[in-house]
C-alpha positions as a Python dict, from the first residue, in 0.01 Angstrom:
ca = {
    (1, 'X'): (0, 0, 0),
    (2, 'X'): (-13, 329, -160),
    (3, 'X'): (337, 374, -108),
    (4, 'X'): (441, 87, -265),
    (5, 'X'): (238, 83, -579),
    (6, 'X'): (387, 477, -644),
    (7, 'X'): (742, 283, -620),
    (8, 'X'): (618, 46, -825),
    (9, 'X'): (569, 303, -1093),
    (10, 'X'): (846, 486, -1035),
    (11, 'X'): (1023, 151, -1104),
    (12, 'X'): (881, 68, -1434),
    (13, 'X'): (936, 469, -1547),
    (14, 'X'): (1283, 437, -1513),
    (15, 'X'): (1287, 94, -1698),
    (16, 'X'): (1118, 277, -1986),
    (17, 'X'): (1365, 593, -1990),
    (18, 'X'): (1655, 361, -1951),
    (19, 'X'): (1542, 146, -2271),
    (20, 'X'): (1468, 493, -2459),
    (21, 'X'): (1806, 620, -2372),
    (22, 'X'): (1958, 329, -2525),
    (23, 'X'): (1737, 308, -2829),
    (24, 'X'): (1832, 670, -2868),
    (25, 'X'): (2211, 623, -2827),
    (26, 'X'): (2180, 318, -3113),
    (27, 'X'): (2226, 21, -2889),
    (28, 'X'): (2137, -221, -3209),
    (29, 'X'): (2047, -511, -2982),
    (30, 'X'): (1787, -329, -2787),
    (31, 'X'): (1678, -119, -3148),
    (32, 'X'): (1620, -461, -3359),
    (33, 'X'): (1437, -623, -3008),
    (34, 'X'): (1188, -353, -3043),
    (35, 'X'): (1168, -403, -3390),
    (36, 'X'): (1045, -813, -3410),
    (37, 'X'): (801, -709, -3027),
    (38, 'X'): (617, -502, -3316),
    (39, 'X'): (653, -761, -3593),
    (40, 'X'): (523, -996, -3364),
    (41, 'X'): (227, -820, -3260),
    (42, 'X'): (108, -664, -3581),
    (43, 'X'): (173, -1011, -3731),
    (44, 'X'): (-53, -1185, -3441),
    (45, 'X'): (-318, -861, -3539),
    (46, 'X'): (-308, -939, -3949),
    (47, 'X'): (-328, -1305, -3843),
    (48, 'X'): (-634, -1272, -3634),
    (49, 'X'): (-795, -1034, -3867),
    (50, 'X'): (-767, -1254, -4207),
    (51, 'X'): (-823, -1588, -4041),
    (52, 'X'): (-1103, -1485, -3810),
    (53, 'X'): (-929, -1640, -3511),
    (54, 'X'): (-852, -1543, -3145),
    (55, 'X'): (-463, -1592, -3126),
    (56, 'X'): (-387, -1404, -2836),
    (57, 'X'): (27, -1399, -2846),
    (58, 'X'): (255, -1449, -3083),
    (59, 'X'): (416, -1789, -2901),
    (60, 'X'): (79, -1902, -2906),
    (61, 'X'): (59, -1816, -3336),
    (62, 'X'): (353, -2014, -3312),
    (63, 'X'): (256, -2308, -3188),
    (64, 'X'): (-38, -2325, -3447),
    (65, 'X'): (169, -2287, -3729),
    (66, 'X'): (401, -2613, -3633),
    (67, 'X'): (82, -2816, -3517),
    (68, 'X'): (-70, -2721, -3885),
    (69, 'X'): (288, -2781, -4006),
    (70, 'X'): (344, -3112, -3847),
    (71, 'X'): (-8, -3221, -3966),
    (72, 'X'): (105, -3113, -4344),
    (73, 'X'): (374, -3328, -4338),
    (74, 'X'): (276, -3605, -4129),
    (75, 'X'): (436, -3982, -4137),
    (76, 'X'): (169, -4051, -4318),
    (77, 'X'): (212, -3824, -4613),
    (78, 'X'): (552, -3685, -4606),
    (79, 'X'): (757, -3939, -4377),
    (80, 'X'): (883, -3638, -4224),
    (81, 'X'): (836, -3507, -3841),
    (82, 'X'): (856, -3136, -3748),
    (83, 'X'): (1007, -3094, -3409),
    (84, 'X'): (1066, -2673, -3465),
    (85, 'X'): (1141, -2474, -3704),
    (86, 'X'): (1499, -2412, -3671),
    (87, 'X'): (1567, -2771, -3688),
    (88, 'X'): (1348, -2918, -3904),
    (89, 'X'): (1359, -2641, -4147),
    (90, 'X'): (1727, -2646, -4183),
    (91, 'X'): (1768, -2908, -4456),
    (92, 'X'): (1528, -2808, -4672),
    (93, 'X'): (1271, -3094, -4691),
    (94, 'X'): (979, -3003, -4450),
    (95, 'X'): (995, -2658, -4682),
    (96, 'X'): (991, -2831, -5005),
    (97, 'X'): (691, -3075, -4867),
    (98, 'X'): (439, -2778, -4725),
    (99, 'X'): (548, -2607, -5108),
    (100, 'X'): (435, -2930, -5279),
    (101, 'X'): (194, -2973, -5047),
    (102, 'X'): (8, -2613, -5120),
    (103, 'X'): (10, -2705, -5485),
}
């Protein structure tokens, strides 16, 4: 067991130099990847902090914003249905109706 939790770590220290390397050689893909991991976690931080809430990942922060999103802009109110963000927010209404609606 002992041996194969030492290869374990070996394993994941290589993973980490290998990313490094490439981070330090300007791979942009694995540069701007790094860059939105820490958006997304200081994001689910600041969240947590100013709302009081217990958001553990940033999928999960996700999913709250397009349940509070979909209840802005219900049937009811709007007419309109949120299904995700790239989609729905490509035309232009859902954004104009959570605007109007914050009024």
């Amino acid at each position: 067991m002992v041996g194969y939790v030492r290869m374990y770590h070996i394993c994941v220290l290589f993973f980490y130099i290998s990313f490094f390397i490439d981070i330090l050689e300007g791979d942009e893909k694995r540069i701007l990847g790094l860059i939105w991991t820490l958006i997304e976690h200081f994001a689910v931080i600041m969240i947590n902090a100013h709302l009081q809430t217990d958001i553990r990942s940033y999928s999960e922060l996700k999913e709250t914003l397009l349940l509070w999103a979909r209840h802005k802009v219900s049937q009811e109110r709007y007419g309109l249905e949120i299904t995700n963000f790239t989609d729905s927010l490509s035309d232009g209404r859902v954004f104009l109706a959570l605007l109007n609606d914050g009024k």
